[in-house]
C-alpha positions in Angstrom: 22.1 72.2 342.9 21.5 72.4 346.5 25.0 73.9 346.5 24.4 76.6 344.5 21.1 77.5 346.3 22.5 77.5 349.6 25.5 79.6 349.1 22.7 82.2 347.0 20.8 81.6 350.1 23.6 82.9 352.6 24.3 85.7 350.2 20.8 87.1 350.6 20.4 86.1 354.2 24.0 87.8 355.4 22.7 91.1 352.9 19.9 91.5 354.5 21.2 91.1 357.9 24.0 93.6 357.1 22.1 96.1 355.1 19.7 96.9 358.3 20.9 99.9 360.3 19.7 100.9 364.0 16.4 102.1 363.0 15.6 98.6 361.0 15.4 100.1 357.3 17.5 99.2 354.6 20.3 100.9 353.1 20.0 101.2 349.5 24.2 100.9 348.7 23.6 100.2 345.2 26.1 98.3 343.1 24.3 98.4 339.4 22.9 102.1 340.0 24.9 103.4 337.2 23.0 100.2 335.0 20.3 100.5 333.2 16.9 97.5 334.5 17.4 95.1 332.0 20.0 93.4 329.7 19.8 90.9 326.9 22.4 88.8 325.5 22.2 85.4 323.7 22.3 82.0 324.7 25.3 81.0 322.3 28.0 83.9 324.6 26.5 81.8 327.7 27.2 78.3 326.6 30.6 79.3 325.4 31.0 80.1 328.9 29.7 77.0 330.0 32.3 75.0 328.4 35.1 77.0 330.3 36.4 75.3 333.7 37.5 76.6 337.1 39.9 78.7 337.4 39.4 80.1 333.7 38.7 84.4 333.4 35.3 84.6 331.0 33.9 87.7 329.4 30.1 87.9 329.0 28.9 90.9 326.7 25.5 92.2 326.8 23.9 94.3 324.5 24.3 98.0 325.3 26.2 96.7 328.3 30.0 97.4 329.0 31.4 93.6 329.6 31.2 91.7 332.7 34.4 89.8 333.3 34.8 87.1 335.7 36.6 84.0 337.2 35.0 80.7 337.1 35.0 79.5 340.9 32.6 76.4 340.4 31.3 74.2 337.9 28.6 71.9 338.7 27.4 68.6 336.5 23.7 68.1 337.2 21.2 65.5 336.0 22.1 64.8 332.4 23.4 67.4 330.5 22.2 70.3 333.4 25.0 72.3 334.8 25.7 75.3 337.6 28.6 77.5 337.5 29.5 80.2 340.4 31.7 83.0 338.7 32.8 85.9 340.7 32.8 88.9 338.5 36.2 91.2 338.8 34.6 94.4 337.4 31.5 94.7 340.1 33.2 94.5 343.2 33.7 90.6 343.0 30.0 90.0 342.8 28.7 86.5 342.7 27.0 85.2 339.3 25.2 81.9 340.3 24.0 80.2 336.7 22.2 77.1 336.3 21.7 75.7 332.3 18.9 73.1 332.2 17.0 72.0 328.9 13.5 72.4 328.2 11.3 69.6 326.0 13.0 70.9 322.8 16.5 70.4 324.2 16.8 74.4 324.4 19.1 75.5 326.8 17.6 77.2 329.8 19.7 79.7 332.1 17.9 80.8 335.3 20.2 82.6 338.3 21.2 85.6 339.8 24.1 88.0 340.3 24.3 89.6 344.4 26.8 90.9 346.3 26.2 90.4 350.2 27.2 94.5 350.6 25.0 96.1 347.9 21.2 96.4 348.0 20.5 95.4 344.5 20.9 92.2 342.0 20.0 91.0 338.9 17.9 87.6 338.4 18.9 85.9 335.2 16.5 84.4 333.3 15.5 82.9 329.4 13.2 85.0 327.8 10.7 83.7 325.6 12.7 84.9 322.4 15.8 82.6 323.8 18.2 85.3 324.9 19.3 85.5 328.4 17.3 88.6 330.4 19.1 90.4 333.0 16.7 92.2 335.1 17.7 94.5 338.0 15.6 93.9 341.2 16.4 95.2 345.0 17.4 92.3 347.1 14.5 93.2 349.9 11.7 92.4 347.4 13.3 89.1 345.9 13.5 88.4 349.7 10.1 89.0 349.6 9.1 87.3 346.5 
């Protein structure tokens, strides 16, 4: 797990060092602009996903969403059945999808993550939302820095 969070960490940490200009403001190079805030899908398109292995091209479909498409770069065994995956996706500019699956009490699956790119300004956190499906919610990199 540390893994994962450090090479997320970098990612944000060599964005935000790139994305400041001579006056100190950030530019807002946006990679999802043409996306709309949020994206659901369901669990059961993740943990088919899960069971891919390095090396292996996946396709994750969202609702109202085109497909993301990427290549499995990492797979991670945690504690028990808890797993994290890094999958650089091929249709956004190689962008990095960092996913953890955990299981709550109920031995529900649990994603939490976050898609970046260290040249672009925005990202998505990935999340389970109450209903089970996997949330995709759009946020600009200087206020998850923040957050």
């Amino acid at each position: 797990m540390l893994r994962v969070y450090a090479i997320v960490v970098l990612l944000l940490c060599s964005n935000f060092l790139k994305a400041q200009d001579g006056s100190g403001t950030l530019r807002q190079k946006q990679l999802f602009s043409t996306l709309s805030d949020k994206f659901q899908l369901s669990s059961t398109n993740f943990d088919l996903v899960f069971s891919r292995q390095p090396g292996d091209t996946v396709l994750i479909y969202f609702t109202a969403w085109p497909v993301m498409a990427g290549v499995i770069t990492e797979k991670v065994p945690r504690q028990g059945n808890d797993l994290s995956m890094n999958i650089r996706l091929i249709n956004f500019s190689n962008a990095l999808l960092s996913i953890t699956r955990t299981f709550d009490s109920y031995n529900n699956a649990v994603y939490q993550g976050l898609i970046v790119h260290p040249d672009y300004a925005d990202a998505f956190l990935v999340k389970t939302h109450e209903s089970g499906s996997v949330e995709l919610v759009k946020k600009q990199l200087d206020k998850i820095l923040v957050e």
